[in-house]
C-alpha positions as CSV (number, residue, x, y, z in Angstrom):
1,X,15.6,-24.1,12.7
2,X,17.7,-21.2,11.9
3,X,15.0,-19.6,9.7
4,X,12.5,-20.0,12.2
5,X,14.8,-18.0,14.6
6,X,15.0,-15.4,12.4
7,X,11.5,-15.5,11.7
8,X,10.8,-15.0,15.3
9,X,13.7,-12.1,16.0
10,X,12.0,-10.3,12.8
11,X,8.2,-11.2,14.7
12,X,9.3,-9.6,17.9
13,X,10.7,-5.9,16.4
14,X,7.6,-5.8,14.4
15,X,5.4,-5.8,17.5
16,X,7.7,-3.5,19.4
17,X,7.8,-1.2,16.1
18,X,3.9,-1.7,16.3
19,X,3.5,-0.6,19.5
20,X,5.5,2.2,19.2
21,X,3.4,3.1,16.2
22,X,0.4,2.9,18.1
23,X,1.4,5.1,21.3
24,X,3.0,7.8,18.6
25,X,-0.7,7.9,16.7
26,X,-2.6,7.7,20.0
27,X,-0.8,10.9,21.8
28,X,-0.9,12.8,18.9
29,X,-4.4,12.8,18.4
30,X,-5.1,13.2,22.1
31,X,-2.6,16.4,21.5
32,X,-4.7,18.1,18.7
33,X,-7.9,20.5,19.4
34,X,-10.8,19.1,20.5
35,X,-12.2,15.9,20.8
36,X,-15.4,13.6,20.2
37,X,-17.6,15.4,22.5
38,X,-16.4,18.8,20.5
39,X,-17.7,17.2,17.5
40,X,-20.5,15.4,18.2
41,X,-21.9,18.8,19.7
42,X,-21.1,20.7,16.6
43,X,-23.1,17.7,14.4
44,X,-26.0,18.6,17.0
45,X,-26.0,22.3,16.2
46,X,-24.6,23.1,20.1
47,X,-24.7,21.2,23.3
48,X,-24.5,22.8,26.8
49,X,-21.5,21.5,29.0
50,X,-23.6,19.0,30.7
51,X,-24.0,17.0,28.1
52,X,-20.7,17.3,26.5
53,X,-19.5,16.2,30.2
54,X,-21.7,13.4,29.6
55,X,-20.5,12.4,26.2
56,X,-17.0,12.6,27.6
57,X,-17.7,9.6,30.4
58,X,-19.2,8.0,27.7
59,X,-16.1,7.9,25.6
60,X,-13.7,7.8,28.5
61,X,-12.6,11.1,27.8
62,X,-12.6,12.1,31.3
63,X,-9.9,10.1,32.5
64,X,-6.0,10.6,32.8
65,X,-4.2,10.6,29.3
66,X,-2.4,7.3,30.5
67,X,-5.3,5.7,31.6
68,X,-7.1,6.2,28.0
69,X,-4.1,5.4,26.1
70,X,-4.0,1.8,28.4
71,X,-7.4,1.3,27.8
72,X,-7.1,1.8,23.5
73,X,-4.0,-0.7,23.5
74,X,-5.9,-3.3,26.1
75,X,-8.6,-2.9,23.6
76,X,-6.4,-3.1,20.3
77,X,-5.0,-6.5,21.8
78,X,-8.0,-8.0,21.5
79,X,-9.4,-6.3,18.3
80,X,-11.5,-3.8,20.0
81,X,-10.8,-0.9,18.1
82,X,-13.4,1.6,19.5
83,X,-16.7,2.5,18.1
84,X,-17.0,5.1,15.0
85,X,-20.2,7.5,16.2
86,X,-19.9,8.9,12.4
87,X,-20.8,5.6,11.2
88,X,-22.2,4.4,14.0
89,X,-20.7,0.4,14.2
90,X,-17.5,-1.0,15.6
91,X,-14.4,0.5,14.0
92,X,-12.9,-2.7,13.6
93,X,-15.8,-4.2,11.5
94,X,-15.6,-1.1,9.5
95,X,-12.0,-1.5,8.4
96,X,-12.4,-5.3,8.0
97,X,-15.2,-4.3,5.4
98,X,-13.0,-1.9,3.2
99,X,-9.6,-3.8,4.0
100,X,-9.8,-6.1,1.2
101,X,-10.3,-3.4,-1.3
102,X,-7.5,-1.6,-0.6
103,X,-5.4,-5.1,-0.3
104,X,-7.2,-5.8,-3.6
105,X,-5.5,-2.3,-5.1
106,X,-2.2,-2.5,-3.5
107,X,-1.0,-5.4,-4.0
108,X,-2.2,-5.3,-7.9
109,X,-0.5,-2.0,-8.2
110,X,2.4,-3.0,-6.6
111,X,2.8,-6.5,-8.9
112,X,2.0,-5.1,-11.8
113,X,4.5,-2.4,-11.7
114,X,7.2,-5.0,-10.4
115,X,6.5,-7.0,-13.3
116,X,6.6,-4.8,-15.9
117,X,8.9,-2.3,-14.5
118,X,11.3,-5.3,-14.1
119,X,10.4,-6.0,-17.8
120,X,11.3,-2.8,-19.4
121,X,14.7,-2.6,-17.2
122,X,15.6,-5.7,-18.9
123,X,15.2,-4.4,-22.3
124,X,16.5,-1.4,-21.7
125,X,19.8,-2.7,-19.9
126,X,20.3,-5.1,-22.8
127,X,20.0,-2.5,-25.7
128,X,21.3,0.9,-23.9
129,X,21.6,2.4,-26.8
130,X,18.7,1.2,-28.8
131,X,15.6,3.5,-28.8
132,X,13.9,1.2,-26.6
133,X,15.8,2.4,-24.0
134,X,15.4,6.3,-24.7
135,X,11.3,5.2,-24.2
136,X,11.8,3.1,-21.6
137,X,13.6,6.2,-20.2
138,X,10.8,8.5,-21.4
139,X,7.8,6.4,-19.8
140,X,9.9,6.7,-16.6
141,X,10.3,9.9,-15.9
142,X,6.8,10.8,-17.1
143,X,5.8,8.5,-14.5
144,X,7.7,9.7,-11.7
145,X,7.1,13.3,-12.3
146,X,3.3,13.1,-13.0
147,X,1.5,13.7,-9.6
148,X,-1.0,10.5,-9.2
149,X,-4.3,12.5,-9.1
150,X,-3.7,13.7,-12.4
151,X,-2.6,10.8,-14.1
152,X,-6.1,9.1,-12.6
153,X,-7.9,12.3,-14.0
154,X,-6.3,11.7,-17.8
155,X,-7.4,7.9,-17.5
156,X,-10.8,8.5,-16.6
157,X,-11.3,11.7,-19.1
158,X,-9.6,9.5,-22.0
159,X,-10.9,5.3,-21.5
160,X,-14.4,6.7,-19.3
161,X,-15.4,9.6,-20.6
162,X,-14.1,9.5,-24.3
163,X,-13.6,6.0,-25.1
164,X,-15.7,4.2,-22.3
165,X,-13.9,1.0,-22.2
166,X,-14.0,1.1,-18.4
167,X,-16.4,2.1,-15.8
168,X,-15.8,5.5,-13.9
169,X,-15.9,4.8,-10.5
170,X,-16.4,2.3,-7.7
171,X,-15.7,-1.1,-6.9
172,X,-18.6,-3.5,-9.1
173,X,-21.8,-2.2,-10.6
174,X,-24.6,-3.1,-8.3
175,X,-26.9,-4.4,-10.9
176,X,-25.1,-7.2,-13.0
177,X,-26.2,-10.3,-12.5
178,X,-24.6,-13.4,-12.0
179,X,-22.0,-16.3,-11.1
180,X,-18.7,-15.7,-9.4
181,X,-17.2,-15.3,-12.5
182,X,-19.0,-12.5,-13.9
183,X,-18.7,-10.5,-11.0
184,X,-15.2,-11.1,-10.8
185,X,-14.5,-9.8,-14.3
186,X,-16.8,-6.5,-13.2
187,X,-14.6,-6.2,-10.4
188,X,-11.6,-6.1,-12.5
189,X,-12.7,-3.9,-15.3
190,X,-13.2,-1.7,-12.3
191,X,-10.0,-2.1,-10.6
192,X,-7.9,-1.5,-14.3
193,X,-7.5,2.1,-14.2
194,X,-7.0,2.8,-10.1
195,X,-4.5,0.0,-10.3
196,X,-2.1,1.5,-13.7
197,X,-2.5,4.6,-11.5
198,X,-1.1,3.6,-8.6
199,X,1.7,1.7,-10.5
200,X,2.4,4.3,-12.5
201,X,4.9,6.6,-10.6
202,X,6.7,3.0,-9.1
203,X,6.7,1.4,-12.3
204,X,9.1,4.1,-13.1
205,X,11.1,3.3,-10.2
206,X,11.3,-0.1,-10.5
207,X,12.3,0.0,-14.1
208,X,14.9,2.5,-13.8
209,X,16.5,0.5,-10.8
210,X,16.3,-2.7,-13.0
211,X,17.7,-1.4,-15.8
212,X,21.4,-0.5,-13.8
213,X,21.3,-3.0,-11.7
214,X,20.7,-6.0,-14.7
215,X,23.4,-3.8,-16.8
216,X,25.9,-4.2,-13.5
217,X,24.9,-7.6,-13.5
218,X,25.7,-8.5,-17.0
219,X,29.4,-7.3,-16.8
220,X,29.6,-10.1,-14.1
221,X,32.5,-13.2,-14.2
222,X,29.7,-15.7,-13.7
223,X,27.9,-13.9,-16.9
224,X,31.0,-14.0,-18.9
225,X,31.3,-17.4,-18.0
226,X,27.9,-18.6,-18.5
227,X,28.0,-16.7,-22.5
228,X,31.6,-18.8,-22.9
229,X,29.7,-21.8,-22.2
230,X,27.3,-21.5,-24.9
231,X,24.3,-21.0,-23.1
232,X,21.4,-19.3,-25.0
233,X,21.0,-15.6,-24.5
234,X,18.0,-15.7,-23.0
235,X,19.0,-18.2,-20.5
236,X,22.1,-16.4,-19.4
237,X,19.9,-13.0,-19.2
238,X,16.5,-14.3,-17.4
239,X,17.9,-17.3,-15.6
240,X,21.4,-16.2,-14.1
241,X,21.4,-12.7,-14.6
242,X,17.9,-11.3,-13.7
243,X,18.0,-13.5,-10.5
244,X,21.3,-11.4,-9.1
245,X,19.7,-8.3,-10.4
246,X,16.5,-9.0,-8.5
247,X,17.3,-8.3,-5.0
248,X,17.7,-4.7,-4.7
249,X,14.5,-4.1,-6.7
250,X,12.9,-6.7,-4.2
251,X,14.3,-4.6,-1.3
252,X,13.1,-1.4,-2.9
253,X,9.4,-2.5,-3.6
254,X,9.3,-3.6,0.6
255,X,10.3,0.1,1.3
256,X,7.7,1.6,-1.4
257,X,5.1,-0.2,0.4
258,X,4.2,2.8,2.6
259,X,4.4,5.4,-0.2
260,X,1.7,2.4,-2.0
261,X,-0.4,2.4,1.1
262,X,-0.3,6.6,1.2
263,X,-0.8,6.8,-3.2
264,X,-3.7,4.3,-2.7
265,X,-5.8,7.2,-0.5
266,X,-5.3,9.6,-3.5
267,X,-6.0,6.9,-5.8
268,X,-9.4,5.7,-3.8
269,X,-10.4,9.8,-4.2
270,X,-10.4,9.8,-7.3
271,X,-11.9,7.1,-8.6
272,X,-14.4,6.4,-5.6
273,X,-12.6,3.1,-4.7
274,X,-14.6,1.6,-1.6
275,X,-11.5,1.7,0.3
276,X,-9.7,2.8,3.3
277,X,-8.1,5.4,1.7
278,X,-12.2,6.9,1.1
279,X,-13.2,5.6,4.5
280,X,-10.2,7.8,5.9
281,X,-10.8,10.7,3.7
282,X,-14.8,10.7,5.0
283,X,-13.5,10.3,8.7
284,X,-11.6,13.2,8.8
285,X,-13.6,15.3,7.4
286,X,-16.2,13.9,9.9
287,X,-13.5,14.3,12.9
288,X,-14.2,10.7,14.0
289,X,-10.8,10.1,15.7
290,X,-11.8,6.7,16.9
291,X,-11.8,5.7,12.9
292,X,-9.0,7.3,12.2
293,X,-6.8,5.9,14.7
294,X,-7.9,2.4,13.6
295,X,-7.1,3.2,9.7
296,X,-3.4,4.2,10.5
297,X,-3.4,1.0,12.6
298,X,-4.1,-1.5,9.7
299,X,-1.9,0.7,7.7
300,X,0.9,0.4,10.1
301,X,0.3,-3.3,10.6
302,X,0.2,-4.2,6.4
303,X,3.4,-1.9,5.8
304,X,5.1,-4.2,8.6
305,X,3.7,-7.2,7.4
306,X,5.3,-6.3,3.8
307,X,8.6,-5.4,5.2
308,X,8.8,-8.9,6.9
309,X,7.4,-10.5,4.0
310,X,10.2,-8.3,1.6
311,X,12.9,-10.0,4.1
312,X,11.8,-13.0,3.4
313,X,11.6,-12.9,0.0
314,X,15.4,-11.8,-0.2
315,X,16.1,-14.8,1.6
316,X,14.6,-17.2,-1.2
317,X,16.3,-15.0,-4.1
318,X,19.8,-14.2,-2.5
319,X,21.9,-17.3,-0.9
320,X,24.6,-15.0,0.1
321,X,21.9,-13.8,2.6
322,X,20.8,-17.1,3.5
323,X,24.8,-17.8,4.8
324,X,25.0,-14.4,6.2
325,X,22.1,-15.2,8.5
């Protein structure tokens, strides 16, 4: 019962925070230079102010700021997210159509650097003066320092170009053939490069906060204890240690999940990933606010969404926070 209380105080910030999030993104595009009308005109090669009045009713653009800002939240509650003249279909099925591959890059990105970030902090902190450490040291801060662009640009020169092991852009190659199994492995010879990309520059994070964090750990009581015992190495290391050490990489990777969310845009550039980060590139370049308003939505609601899930995945790892609660 306690959890579920908890689970419904966290529920109830994350609307208000939503909210909040949605009124912020709302004024300030009503605050910058022009508007639908101004672009829609400009796509038309001029338009006399008649019909740019007209367009404006249209739109609702005519009415009191309030008024239109009550009308988008009315319409976000129930999943009316406005209609995208660029594309010319409901914004909401247009985000539902490229959601899943950014969820599909993100949340690769985002395990695989856990996993072997996590990895190579272990190793590191249990040799810190071996040379596996000085790489693991190495690979980190080449990581972190390269900008994400490039480091997509030096995969796809060096395994697309050079060695062709993977394909150079998109999301599946149209013309295969086949089961759900064949497509599936398309789709991931696709997804391998975007996906080191983005979990390149957190790998590095993750690895290096590992690393102290396990090496803290290990000078523990209940790690002396456990080694006095008798209990194999890697017992002590992955079953008592690594579990203490886990929780502030945990809370780490739930507030990277917006910095994933930004890196995906860049990554979905560069390798023409059929994403939001692409959709949201091609709508603001297009001006079509109604899209663009919608894309920080979802991208608002799935950083909330992994906060709350981060929270509750402390919960499960740390009993101390368990009792605190």
């Amino acid at each position: 019962m306690h959890f579920l209380e908890t689970l419904a105080v966290r529920l109830f910030y994350a609307v208000i925070l939503l909210t909040a999030v949605l009124i912020l993104n709302f004024s300030l595009m009503h605050l910058a230079p022009g508007d639908v009308a101004d672009t829609i005109s400009q796509s038309m090669g001029g338009a006399d102010k008649e019909l740019l009045d007209q367009i404006r009713a249209e739109y609702g653009l005519d009415q009191p700021f309030l008024v239109q800002l009550g009308r988008y939240i009315g319409g976000v509650l129930t999943f009316d997210l406005g209609f995208s003249y660029f594309y010319n279909q409901p914004v909401t099925q247009l985000i539902l159509e490229r959601l899943p591959a950014t969820l599909l890059l993100v949340f690769t990105a985002q395990i695989l650097a856990l996993i072997v970030g996590v990895f190579l902090g272990v190793v590191s902190a249990k040799n810190p003066r071996g040379i596996t450490n000085y790489v693991v040291t190495f690979l980190a801060l080449f990581g972190y320092s390269a900008p994400v662009f490039w480091t997509g640009i030096l995969l796809l020169i060096a395994f697309s170009l050079k060695i062709q092991w993977f394909p150079v852009a998109g999301m599946q190659d149209v013309t295969i053939e086949g089961g759900f199994w064949i497509k599936a492995v398309d789709v991931a010879r696709h997804l391998v490069l975007p996906a080191i990309t983005l979990a390149s520059i957190f790998l590095a994070l993750y690895s290096r906060l590992s690393r102290a964090t396990m090496m803290e750990t290990l000078k523990s009581d209940f790690v002396r204890t456990a080694n006095a015992k008798g209990l194999p190495e890697r017992q002590v290391v992955y079953s008592h240690a690594l579990r203490n050490a886990l929780t502030p990489v945990v809370t780490l990777a739930g507030l990277q999940f917006s910095a994933v969310i930004s890196g995906a845009v860049l990554v979905e550039a560069v390798f023409s990933w059929p994403g939001l980060g692409t959709l949201a590139f091609q709508s603001i370049i297009a001006r079509d606010t109604p899209t663009i308003l919608g894309i920080l939505f979802f991208s608002a609601l799935v950083v909330i969404l992994g906060n709350l899930l981060t929270d509750l995945v402390l919960r499960m790892l740390d009993p101390r926070i368990r009792g605190g609660q």
